[in-house]
N, C-alpha and C positions, 0 to 999 in steps of 0.2 A: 176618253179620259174622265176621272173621277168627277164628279163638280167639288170644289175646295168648300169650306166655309171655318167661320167660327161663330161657336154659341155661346151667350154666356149670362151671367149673372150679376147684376149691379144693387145692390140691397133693397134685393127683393122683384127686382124689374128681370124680366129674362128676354132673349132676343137674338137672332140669329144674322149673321153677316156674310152675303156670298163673297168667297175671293176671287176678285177676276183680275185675272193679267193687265189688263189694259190700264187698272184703278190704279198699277203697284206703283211706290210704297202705300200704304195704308198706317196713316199715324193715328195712335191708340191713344185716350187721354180725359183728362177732365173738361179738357178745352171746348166750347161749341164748335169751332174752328176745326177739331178732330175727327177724322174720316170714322173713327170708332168713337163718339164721342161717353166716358160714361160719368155723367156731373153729379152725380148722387154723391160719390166716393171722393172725403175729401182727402184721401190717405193716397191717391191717384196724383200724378202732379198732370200739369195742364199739358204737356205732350210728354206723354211716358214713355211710348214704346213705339217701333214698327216693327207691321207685318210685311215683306218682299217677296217679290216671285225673282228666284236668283236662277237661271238656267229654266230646269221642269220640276224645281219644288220652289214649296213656299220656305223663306228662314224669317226668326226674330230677332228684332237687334235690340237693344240696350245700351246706348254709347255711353251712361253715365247721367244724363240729363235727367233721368227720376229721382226726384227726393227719396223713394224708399224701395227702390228694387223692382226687378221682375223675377218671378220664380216658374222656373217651367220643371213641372213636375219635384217641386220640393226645392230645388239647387237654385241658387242666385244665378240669374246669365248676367256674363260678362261676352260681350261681344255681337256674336252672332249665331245663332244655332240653326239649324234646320229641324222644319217640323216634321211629326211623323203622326199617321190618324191615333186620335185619343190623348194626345199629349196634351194637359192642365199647365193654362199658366195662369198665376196669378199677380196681378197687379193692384197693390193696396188689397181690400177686403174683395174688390170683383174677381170673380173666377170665367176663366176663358176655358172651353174645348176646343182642340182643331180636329173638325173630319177635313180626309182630302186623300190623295195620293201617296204611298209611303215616298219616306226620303230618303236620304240613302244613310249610310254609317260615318258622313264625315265630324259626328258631335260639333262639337265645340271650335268656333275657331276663334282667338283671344285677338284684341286690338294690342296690339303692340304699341311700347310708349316710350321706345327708344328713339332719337332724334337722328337721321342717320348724314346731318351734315352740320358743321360748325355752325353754331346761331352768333350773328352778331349785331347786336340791338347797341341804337344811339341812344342818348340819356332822354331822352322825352319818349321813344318808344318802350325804355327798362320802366320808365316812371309811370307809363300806362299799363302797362302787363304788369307791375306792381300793383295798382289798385283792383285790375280785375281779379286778380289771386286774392285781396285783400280778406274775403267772405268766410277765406279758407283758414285762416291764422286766426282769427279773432274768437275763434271755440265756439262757433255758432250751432245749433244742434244739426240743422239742417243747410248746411251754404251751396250757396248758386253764387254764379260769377257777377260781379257788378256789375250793374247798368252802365249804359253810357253815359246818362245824366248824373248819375254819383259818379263815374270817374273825371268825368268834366269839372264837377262841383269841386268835388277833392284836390283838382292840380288848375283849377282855375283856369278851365279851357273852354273852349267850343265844344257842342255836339258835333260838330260837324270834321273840327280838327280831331276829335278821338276817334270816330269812323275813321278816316286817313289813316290815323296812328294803327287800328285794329287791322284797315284792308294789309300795312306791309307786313302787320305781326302774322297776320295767315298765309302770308306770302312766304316768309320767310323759315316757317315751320311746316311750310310744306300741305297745308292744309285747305288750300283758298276753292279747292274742288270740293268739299263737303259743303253737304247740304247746309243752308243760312244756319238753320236750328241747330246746328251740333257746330258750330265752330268756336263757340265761347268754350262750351263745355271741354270739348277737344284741346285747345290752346291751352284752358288750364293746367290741364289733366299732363301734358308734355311739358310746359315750365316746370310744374313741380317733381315730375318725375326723373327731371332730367337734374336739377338743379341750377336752372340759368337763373333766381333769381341770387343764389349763393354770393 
């Protein structure tokens, strides 16, 4: 098998990363915290992107969670793609290469943001998944979802009673399997797409 990696460039900094199975996911970011970490770039958000070994290729996911996009080969991803050797991604001003193993022809596969069962939220869990949406309504240039200490602050709760409120809102959207880092983002992403805050 081929060995995987990705090279790449962070203003001015260049460097190569093997991909090994055993590492996957591999989270991409400004973060020190990130298996890719690259803190030069402040156009990067602090966990932008992963790399995955899905079967016998590697794919990139994008759930939303980046203030400004991942671009593989030019195109915004939405989702999850599969790599293929030489494919450029770019995140913020760093530019990524992938060598590795080709992948196969399945492109693009899109997260879906339809709700495929009735949501039905009590008024202290609508009042919470209001504020976390809140980021989004307010014409911010760049919104992420609210803390828990601002939705706390905001409906005069607990830290502790908004965790409660957020474990049943993932519960109940079907979501409490995804990774910690993308469940805000995710929840958002389905209230509004769905219209439960209507």
């Amino acid at each position: 098998m081929t060995n995987s990696a990705l090279s790449y460039t962070d203003r001015g900094r260049t460097g190569e990363m093997s991909l090994v199975p055993d590492h996957s996911p591999i989270v991409i970011g400004r973060s020190s915290y990130a298996d890719l970490s690259l803190p030069a770039d402040p156009d990067i958000s602090r966990l932008h992107a992963t790399v995955e070994r899905i079967g016998i290729h590697w794919t990139i996911t994008d759930d939303g969670l980046s203030r400004n996009g991942t671009f593989v080969n030019g195109t915004r991803l939405q989702g999850r793609q599969t790599l293929h050797p030489g494919d450029v991604i770019q995140v913020g001003e760093s530019i990524l290469t992938y060598h590795g193993e080709p992948g196969t022809d399945c492109g693009v596969t899109h997260i879906g943001n339809t709700v495929d069962v009735d949501i039905v939220l009590t008024p202290a869990q609508r009042n919470v998944l209001t504020e976390l949406c809140r980021p989004f309504h307010d014409g911010t240039d760049h919104p992420i979802p609210a803390s828990n200490r601002q939705i706390a602050d905001a409906l005069h709760l607990s830290a502790e009673t908004v965790k409660t409120h957020l474990r049943a809102l993932f519960s109940a959207f079907q979501i409490e399997d995804l990774p910690q880092n993308q469940k805000r983002s995710r929840l958002v992403t389905l209230a509004l797409s769905n219209g439960v805050l209507n």
